[in-house]
C-alpha positions in Angstrom: 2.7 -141.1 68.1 3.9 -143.0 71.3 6.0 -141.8 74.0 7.5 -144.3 75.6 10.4 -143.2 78.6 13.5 -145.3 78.6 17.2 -144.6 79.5 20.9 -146.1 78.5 22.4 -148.3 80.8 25.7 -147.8 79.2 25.4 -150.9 77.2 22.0 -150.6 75.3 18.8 -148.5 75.3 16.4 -150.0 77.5 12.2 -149.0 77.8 11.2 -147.9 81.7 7.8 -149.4 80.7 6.6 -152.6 79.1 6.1 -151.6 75.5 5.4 -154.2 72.7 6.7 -152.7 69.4 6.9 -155.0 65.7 10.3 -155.4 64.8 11.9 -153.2 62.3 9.2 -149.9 63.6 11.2 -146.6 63.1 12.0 -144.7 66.7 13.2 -141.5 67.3 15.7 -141.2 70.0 15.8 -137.8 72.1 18.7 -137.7 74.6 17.8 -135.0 77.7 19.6 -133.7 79.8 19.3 -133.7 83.4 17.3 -130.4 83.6 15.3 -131.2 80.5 14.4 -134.4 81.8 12.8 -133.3 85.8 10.9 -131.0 83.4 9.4 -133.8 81.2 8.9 -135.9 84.4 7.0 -132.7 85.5 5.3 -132.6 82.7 4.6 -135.9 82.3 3.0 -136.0 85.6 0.6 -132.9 85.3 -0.5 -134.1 81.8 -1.4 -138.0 84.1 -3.2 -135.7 86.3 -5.1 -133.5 83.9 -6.3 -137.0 81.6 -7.4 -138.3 85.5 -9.2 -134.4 86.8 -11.1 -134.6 82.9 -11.6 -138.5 82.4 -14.8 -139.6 80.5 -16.5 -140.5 83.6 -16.6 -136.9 84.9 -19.9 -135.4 85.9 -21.4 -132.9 83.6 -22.1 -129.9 85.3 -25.2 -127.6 83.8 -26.2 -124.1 83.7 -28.3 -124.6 87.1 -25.5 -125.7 89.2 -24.0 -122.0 89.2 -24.4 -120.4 91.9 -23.0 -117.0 91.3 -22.9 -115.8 87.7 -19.4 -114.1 87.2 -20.9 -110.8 85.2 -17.2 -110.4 84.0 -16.6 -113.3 82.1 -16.4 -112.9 78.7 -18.9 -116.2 77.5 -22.0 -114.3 79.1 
């Protein structure tokens, strides 16, 4: 599934981002409302954030680079 933002400029719908879709593809249209939608931007934002802190270039970090086991946590 794609998610692709876009809003209605009282005319038409129109995409916030280039988006190249075959004609005829199926959408699904979700109108928000203004409180719905700062919590999707928010959302949207901390998921760009999370997919940048966890990208696949991200160091692996072993066993030896702990410094101080926690003898609470529950994986020990």
């Amino acid at each position: 599934m794609l998610e692709i933002r876009g809003h209605f400029d009282g005319t038409q719908i129109l995409f916030d981002e280039p988006c190249n879709l075959e004609p005829n593809t199926k959408l699904i249209i979700k109108v928000l409302d203004e409180d719905e939608t700062e919590r999707e931007e928010w959302s949207l934002l901390g998921k760009k954030k999370l997919a940048k802190a966890y990208s696949d270039d991200e160091p692996e970090y072993g066993l030896d680079s702990i410094i101080e086991v926690n003898p609470e946590y529950a994986g020990n």
